[in-house]
Each structure stands twice: as structure tokens, then as C-alpha cells.
N, C-alpha and C positions, 0 to 999 in steps of 0.2 A: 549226331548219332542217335541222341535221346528221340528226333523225330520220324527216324529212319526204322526202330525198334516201334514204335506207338505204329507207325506204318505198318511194319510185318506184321505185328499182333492182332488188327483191325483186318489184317487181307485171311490171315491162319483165323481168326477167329469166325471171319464172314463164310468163309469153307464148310468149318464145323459146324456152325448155324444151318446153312442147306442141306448139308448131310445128315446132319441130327434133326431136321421136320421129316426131312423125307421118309431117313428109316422110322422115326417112331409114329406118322401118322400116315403115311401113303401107305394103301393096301401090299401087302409082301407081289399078290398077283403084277400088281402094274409096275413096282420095282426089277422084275423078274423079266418083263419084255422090256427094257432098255437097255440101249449100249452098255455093257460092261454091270449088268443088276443080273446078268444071271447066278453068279454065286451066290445069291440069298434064297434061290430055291436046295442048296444045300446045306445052308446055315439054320433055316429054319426061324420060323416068325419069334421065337421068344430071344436067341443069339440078332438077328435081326434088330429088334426093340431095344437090346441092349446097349449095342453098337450106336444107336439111335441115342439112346440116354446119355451116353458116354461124350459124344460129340457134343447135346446142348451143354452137357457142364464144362465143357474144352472151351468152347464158345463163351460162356460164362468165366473161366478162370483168364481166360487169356487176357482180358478187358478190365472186367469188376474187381478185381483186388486190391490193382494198379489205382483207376479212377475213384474208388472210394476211401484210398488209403489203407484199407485195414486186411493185413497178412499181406502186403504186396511180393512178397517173396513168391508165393503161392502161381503167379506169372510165368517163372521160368522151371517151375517144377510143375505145373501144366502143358507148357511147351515138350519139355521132356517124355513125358506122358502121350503127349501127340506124337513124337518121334515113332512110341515103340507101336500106337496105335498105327502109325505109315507101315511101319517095315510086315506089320500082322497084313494090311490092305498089299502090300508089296508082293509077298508070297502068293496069297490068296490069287491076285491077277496074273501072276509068272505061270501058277501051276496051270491054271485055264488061258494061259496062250496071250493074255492080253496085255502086251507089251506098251501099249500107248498109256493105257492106266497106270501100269510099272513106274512108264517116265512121270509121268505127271503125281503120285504120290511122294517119286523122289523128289519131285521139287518142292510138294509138300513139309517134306522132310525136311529138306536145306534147310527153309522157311523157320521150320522151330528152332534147329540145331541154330541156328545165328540167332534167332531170340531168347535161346538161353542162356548161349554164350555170351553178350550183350550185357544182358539184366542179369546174369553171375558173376560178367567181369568185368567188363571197364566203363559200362555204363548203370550200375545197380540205381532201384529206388533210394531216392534219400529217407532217411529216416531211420 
């Protein structure tokens, strides 16, 4: 299970990682003409950037705690974090009709919700 978790964390964290260059360094314009980027011409480039930041530290939490030992708890209380960031991305695509983004954040979602069930419950870090 221990390698099944290190698996989830490494796919949920490689998400975040894309997501967070894109929003914090791709102009909002070019974000804007791809599938499913048009809601950040109404979130606006600083919520944008945010969004952007948020994910490289997800990206960072999900991975770096664990692998370096230090605060590994910090893992599933990132996961967590990434859930309520899915359900905020969940809405946002429902209310603009984009139902295929819906599905695929919820499985985003599963993704952490079993990585923190996992590393909370019956597989915690030692230490």
C-alpha cells in the first residue's frame, strides 16, 4: 500500500506541478483560448497567479515532507488541501457547462481523498 500511496502522491503532485507553471507563468491571454481556460478570463490574472502558487506548493507538499523526512504529516494535510482546491475547480467547470473537467477534477479528488486516508490511516509515515 506504502507504494501505491508514493504512486498517488507522485501522479496528484505531477497535476499540480502543470497546473501551477501554467497558471503562474503562461500569459492569462493564452490560458484563456484553451479547452476549459476560459474561466480565468473571469477570475482575473492576480486569482489566476494565486491559483498558480497554490498548486506549486501542493506539488511541493505532496512529495517534499514525505522524501525529506521533516513534517511528513504535512502530506496528507496537503492532499486534503488539494481536495477542497478540486471541489473550488468542480464548481467553477459545472457552472460554465464543462462537464468533462467536472469528471476529471473528481478524479483528481479521489486521488487525494485515498492519499489521505492512507497516510492518516493505515499506512502513516513512520516516525
Amino acid at each position: 500500500m506504502d507504494l501505491a500511496l508514493w504512486i498517488t502522491a507522485g501522479l496528484v503532485a505531477l497535476v499540480a506541478l502543470a497546473g501551477g507553471v501554467s497558471k503562474t507563468f503562461v500569459p492569462i491571454e493564452r490560458l484563456a483560448s484553451v479547452h476549459g481556460g476560459g474561466w480565468t478570463e473571469d477570475a482575473g490574472a492576480p486569482a489566476v497567479r494565486t491559483l498558480g502558487l497554490l498548486e506549486l506548493l501542493a506539488a511541493a507538499g505532496l512529495i517534499l515532507p514525505a522524501a525529506l523526512d521533516i513534517a511528513p504529516v504535512l502530506v496528507p494535510v496537503t492532499a486534503l488541501c488539494w481536495v477542497l482546491l478540486m471541489i473550488g475547480a468542480m464548481f467553477t467547470h459545472g457552472r460554465r457547462g464543462e462537464s468533462a473537467l467536472v469528471a476529471l477534477n473528481l478524479v483528481y479528488l479521489a486521488l487525494a481523498v485515498y492519499l489521505a486516508w492512507g497516510r492518516l490511516g493505515p499506512e502513516p509515515f513512520a516516525g
